[in-house]
Z-matrix of the N, CA and C atoms (Angstrom, degrees):
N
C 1 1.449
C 2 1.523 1 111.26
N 3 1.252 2 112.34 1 -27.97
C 4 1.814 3 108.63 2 -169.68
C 5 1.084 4 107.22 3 -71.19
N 6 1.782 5 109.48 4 -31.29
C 7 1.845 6 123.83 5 -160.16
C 8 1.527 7 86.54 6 -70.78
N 9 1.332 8 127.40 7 -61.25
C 10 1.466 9 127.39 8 -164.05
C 11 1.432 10 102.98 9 -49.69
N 12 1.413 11 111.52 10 -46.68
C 13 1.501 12 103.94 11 176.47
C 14 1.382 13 153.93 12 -61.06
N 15 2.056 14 88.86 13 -29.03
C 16 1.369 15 109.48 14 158.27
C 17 1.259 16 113.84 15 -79.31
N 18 1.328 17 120.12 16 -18.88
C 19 1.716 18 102.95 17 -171.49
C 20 2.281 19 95.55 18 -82.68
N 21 1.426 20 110.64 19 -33.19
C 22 1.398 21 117.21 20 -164.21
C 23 2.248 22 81.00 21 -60.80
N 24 1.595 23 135.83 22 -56.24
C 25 0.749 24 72.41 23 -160.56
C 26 1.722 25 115.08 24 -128.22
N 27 1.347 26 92.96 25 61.97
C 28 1.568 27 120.76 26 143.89
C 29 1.153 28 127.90 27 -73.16
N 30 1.448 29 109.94 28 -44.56
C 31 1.924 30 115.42 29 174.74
C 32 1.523 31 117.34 30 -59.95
N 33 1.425 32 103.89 31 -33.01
C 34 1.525 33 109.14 32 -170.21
C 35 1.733 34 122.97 33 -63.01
N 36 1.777 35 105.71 34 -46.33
C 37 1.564 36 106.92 35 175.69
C 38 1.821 37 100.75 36 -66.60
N 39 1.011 38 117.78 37 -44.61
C 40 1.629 39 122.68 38 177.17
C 41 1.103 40 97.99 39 -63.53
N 42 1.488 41 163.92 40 -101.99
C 43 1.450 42 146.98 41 -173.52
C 44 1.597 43 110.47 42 -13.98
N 45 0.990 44 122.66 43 -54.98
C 46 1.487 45 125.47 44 -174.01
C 47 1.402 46 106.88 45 -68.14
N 48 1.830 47 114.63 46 -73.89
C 49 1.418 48 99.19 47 168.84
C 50 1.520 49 139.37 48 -21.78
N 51 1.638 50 129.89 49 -53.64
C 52 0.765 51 126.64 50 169.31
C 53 1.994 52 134.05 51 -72.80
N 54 1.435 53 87.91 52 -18.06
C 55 1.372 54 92.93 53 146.37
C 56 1.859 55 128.40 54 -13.92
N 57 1.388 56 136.63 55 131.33
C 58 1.111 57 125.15 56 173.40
C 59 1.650 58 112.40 57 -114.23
N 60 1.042 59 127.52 58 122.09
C 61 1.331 60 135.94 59 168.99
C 62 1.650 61 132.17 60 -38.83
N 63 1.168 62 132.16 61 96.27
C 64 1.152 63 106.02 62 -146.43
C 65 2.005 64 92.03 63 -93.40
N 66 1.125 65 107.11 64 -12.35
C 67 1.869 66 100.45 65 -177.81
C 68 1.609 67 79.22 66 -177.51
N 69 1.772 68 103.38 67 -167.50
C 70 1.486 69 134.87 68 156.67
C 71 1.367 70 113.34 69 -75.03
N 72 1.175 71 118.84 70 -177.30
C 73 1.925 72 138.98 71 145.41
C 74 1.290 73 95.64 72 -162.62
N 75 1.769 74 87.95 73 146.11
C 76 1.450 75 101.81 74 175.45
C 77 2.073 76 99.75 75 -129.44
N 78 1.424 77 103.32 76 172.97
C 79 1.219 78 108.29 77 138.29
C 80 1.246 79 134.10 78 -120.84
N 81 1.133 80 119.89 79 2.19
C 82 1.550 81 144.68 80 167.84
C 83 1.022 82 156.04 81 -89.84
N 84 1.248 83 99.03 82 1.16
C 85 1.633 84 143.97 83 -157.76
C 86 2.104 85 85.73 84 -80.24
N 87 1.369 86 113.84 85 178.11
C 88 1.232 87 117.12 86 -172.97
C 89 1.761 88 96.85 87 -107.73
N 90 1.306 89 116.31 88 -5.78
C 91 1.605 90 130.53 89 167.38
C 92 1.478 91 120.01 90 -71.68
N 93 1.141 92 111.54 91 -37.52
C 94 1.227 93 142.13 92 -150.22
C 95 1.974 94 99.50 93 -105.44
N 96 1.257 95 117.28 94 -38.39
C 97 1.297 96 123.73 95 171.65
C 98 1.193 97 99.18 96 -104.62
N 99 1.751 98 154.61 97 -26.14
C 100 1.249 99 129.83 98 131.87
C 101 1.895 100 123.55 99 -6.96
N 102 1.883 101 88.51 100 -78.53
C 103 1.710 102 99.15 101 172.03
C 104 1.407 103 113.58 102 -19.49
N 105 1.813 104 98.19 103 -83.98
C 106 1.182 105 108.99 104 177.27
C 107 1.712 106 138.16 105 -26.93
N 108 1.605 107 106.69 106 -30.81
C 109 1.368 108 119.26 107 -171.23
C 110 1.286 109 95.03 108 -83.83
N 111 1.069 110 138.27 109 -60.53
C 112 1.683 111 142.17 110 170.11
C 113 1.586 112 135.19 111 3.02
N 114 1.473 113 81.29 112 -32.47
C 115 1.922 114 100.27 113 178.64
C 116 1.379 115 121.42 114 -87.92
N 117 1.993 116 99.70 115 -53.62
C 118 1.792 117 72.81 116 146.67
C 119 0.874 118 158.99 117 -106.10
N 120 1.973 119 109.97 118 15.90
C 121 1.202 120 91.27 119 170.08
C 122 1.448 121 112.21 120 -79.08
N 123 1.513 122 144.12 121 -39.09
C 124 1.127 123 106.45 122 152.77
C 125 1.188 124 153.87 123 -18.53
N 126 1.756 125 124.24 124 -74.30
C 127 1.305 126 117.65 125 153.64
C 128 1.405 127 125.32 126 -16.31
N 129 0.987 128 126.74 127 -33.75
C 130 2.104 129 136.09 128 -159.59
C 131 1.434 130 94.88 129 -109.59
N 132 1.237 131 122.38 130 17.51
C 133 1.574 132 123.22 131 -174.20
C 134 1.421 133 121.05 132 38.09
N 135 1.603 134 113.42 133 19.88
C 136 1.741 135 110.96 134 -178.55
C 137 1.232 136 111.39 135 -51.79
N 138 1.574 137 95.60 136 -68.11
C 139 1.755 138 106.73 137 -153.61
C 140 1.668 139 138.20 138 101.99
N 141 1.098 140 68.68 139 -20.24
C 142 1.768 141 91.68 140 -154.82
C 143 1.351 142 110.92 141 -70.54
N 144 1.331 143 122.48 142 -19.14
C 145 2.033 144 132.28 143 145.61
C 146 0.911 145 98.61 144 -60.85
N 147 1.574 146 123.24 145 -71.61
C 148 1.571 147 111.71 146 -150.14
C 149 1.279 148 88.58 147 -65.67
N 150 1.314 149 144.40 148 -80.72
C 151 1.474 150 138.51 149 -152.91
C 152 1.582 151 112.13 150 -40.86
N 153 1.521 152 125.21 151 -16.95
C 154 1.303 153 131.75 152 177.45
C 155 1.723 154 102.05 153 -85.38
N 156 1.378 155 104.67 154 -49.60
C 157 1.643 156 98.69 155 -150.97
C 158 1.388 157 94.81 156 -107.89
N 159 1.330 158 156.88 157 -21.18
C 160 1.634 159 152.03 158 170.21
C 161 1.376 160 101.28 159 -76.04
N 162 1.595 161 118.90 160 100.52
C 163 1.378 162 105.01 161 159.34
C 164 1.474 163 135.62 162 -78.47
N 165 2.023 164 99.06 163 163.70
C 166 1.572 165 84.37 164 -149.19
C 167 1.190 166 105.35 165 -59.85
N 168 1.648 167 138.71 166 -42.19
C 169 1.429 168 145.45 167 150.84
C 170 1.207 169 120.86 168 -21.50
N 171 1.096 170 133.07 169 -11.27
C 172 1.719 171 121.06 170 -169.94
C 173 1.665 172 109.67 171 -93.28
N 174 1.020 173 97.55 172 140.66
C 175 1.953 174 121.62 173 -161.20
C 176 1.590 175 94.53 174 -68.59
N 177 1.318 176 129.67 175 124.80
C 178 1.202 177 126.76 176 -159.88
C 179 1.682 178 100.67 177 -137.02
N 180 1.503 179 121.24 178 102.85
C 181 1.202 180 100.21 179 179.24
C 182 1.572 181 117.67 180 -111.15
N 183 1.244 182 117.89 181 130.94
C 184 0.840 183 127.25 182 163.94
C 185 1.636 184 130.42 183 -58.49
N 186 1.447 185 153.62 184 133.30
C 187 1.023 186 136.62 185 -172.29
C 188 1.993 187 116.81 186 0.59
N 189 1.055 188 131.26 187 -64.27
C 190 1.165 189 131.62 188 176.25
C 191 1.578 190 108.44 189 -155.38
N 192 1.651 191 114.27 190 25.60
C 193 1.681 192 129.08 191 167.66
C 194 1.484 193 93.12 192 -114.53
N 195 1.747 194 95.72 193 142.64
C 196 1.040 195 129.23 194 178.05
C 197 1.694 196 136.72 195 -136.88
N 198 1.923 197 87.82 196 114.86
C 199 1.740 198 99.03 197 -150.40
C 200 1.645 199 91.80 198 -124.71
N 201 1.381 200 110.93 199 163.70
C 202 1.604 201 127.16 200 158.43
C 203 1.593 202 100.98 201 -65.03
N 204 1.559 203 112.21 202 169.13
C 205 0.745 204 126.00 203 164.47
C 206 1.793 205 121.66 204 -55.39
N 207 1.319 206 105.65 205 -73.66
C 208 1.328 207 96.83 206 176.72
C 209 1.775 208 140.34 207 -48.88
N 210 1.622 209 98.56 208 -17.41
C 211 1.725 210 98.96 209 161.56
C 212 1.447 211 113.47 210 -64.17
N 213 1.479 212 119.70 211 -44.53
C 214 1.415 213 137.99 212 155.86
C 215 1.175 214 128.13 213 -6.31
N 216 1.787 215 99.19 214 -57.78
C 217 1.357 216 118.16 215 -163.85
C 218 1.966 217 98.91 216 -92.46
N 219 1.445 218 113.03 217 -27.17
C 220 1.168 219 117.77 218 165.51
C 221 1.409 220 137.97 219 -55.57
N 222 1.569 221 91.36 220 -40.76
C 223 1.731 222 98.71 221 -175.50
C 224 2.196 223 107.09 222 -88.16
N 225 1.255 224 99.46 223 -17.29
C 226 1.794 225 113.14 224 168.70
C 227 1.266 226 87.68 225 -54.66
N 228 1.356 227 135.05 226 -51.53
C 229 1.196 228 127.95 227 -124.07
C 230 1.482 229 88.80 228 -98.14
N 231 1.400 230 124.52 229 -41.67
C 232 1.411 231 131.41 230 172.79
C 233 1.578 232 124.57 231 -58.00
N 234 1.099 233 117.52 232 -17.22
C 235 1.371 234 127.23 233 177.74
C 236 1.341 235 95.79 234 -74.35
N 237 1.211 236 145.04 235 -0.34
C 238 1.405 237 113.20 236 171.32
C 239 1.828 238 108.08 237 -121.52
N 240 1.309 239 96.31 238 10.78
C 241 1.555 240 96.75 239 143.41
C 242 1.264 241 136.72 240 -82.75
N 243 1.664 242 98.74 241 -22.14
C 244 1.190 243 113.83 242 -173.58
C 245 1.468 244 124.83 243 -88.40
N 246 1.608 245 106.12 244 -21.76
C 247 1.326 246 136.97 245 -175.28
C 248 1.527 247 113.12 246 -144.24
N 249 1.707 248 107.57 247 146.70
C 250 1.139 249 99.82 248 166.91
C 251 1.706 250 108.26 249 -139.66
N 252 1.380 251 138.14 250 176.63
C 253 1.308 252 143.71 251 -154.48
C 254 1.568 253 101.76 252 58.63
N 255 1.373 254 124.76 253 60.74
C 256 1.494 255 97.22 254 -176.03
C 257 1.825 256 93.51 255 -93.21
N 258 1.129 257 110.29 256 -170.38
C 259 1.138 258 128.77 257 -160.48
C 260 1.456 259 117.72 258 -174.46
N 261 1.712 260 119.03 259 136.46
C 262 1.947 261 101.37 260 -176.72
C 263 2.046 262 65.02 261 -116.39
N 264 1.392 263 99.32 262 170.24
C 265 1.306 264 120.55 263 -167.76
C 266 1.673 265 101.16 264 -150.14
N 267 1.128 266 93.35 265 158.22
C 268 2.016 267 109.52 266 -176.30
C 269 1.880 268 103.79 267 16.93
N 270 1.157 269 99.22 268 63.67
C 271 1.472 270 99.89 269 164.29
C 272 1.460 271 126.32 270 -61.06
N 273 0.835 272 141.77 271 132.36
C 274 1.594 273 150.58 272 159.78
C 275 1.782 274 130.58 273 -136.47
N 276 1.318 275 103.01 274 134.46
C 277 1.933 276 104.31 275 -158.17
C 278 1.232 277 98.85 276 -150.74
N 279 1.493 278 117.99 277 118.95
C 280 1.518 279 117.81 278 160.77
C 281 1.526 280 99.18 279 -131.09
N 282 1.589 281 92.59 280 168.44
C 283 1.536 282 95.69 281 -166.07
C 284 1.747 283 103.97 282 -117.64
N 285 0.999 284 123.55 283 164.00
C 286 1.427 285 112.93 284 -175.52
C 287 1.551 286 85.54 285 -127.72
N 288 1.553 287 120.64 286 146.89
C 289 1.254 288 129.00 287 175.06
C 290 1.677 289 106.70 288 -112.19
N 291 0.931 290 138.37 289 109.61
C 292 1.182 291 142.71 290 -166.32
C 293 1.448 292 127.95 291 -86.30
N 294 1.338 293 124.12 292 130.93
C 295 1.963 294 103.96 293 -149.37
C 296 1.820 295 88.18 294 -98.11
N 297 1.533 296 117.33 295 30.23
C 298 1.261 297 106.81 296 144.82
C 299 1.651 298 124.93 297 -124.85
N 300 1.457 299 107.89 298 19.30
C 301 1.886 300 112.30 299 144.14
C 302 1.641 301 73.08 300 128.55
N 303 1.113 302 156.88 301 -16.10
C 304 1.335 303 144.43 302 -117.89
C 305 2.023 304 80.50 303 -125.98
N 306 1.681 305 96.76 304 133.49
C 307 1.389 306 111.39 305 -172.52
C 308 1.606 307 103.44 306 -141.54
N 309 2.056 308 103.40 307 97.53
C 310 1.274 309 116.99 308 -163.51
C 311 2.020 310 81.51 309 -120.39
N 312 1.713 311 98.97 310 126.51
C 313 1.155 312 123.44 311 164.44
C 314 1.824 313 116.71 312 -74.51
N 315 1.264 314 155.05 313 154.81
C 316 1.459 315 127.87 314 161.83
C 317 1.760 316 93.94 315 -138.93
N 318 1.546 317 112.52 316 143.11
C 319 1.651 318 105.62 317 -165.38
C 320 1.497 319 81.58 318 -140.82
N 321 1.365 320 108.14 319 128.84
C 322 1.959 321 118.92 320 150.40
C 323 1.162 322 122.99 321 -119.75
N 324 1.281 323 107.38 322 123.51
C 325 1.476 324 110.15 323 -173.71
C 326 1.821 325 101.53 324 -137.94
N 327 1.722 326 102.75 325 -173.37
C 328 1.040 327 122.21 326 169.46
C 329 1.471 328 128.51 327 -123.03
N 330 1.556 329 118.62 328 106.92
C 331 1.487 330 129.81 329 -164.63
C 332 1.751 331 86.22 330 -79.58
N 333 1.529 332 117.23 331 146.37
C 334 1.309 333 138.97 332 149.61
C 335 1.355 334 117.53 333 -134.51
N 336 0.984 335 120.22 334 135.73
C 337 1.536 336 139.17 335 177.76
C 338 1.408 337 131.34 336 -143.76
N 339 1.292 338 154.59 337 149.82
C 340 1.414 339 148.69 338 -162.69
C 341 1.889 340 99.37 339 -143.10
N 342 1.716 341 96.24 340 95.13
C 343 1.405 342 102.63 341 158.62
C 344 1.817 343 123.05 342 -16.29
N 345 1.749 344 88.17 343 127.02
C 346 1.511 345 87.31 344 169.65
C 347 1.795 346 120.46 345 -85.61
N 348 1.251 347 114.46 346 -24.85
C 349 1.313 348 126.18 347 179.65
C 350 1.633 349 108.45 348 -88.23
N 351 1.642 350 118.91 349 -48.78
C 352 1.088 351 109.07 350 -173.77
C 353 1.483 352 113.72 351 -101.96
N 354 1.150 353 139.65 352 15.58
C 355 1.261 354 147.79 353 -167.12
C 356 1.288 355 121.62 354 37.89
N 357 1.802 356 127.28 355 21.84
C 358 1.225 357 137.38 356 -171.01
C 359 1.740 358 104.93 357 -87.66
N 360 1.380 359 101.40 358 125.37
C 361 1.972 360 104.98 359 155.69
C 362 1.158 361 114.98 360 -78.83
N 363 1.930 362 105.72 361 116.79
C 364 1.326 363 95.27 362 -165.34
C 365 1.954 364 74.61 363 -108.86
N 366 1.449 365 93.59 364 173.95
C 367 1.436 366 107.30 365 -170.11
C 368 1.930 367 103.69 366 -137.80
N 369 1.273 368 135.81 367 127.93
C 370 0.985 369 135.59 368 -161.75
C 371 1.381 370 117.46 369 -151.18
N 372 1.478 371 125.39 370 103.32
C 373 1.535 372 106.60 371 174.39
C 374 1.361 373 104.78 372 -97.40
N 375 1.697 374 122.19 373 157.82
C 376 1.182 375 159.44 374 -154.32
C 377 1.240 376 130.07 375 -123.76
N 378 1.096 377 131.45 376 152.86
C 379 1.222 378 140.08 377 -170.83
C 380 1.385 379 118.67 378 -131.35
N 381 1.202 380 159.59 379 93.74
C 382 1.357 381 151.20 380 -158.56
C 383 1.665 382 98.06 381 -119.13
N 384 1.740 383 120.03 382 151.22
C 385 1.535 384 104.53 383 164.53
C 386 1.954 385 82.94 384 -154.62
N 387 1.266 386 100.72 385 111.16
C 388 1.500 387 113.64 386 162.86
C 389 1.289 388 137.89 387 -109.87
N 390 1.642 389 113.47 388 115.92
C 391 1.697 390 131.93 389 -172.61
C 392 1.323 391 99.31 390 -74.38
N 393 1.684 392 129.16 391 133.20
C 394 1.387 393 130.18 392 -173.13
C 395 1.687 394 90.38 393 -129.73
N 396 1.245 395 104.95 394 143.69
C 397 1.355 396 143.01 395 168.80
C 398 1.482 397 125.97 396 -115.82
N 399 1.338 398 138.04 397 105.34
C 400 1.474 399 115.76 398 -156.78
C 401 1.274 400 132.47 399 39.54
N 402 1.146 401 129.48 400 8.08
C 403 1.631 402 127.54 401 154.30
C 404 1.536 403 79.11 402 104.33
N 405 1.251 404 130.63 403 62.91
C 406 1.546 405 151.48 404 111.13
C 407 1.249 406 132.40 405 -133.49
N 408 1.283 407 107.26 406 157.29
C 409 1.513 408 117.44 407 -172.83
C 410 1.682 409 98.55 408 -85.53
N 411 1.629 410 98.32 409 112.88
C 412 1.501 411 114.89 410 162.54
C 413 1.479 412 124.80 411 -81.97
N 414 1.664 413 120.81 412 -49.01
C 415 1.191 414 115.74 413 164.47
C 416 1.639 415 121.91 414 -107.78
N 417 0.889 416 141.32 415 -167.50
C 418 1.370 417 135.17 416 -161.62
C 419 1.576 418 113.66 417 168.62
N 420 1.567 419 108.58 418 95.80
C 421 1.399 420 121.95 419 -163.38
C 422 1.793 421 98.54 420 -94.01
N 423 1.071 422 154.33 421 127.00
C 424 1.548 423 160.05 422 108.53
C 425 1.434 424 126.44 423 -48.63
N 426 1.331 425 88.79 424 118.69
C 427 1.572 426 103.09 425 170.70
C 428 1.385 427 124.97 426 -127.84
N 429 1.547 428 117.99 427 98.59
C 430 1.307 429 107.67 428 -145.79
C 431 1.582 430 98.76 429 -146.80
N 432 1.498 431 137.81 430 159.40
C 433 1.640 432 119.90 431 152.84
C 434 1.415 433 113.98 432 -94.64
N 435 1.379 434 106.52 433 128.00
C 436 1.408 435 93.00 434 170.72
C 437 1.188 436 143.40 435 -97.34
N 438 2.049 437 105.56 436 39.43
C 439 1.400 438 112.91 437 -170.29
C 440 1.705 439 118.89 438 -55.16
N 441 1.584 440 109.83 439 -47.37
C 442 1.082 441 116.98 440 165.69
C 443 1.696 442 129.49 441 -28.46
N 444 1.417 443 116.81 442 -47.18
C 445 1.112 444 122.66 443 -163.18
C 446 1.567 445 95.24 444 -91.98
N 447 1.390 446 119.48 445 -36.80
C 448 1.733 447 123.85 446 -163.36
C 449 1.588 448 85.30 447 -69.96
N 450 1.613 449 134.09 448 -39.70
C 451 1.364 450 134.12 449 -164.68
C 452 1.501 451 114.49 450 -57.44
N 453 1.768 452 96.55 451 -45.40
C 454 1.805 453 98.07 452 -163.53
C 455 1.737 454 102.11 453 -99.91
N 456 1.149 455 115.16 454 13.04
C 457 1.473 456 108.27 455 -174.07
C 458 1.601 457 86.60 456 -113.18
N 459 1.598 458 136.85 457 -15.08
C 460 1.475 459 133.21 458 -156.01
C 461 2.098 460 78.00 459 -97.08
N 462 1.747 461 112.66 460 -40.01
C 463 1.653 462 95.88 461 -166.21
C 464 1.571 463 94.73 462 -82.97
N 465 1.300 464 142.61 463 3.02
C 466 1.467 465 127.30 464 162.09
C 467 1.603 466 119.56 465 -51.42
């Protein structure tokens, strides 16, 4: 039993060592607190990040819809016709730096909002994953349900 034990943990720094690195992650990074800023300025109906840092060109997918950036930045902007009290909640974003040039942000949070037609709190967590190019977001993956939105646009 000891031998198994000394050999179990000999294998382990050698398994790891040879390990290959595939990049960094941070949460601290100025990408990564970018992310983070994103929610409210949304939430607060600014814009004024996203309209800085989502370009209008950048490939934006929605669950399995596929838009430019600037429709993107249009329909954000429509959710607060559609809703009001919104709110992003327990945000979290780290960025992984990739040791082949490739700079993917990943953010989970929690969207809240309270129907304007039906007066329902809908509650929604999220998925965001943003590719940066010069200190903008080029691609832009969503992962989200959109019962909420199919609900208050079906009681309009």
């Amino acid at each position: 039993m000891k031998k198994i034990l000394y050999i179990f943990l000999l294998t382990i720094p050698t398994l790891t060592f040879c390990q290959k690195s595939a990049g960094l992650l941070s949460r601290v990074d100025d990408l990564s607190v970018i992310a983070k800023e994103l929610g409210p300025d949304y939430a607060s109906n600014k814009h004024t990040l996203w309209d800085k840092t989502l370009s209008d060109n950048a490939i934006v997918r929605l669950n399995n819809t596929v838009m430019d950036g600037k429709t993107a930045k249009e329909i954000f902007k429509s959710h607060h016709t559609i809703f009001n009290d919104i709110e992003i909640l327990d945000a979290y974003a780290h960025t992984n730096y990739f040791k082949d040039g490739n700079i993917w942000t990943n953010t989970w949070f929690t969207w809240e909002g309270t129907g304007n037609k039906t007066g329902v709190r809908y509650s929604n967590r999220c998925h965001f994953d943003y590719r940066w190019e010069n200190g903008k977001i080029v691609e832009m993956l969503i992962f989200a349900d959109n019962t909420a939105l199919n609900m208050e646009l079906a009681a309009q």
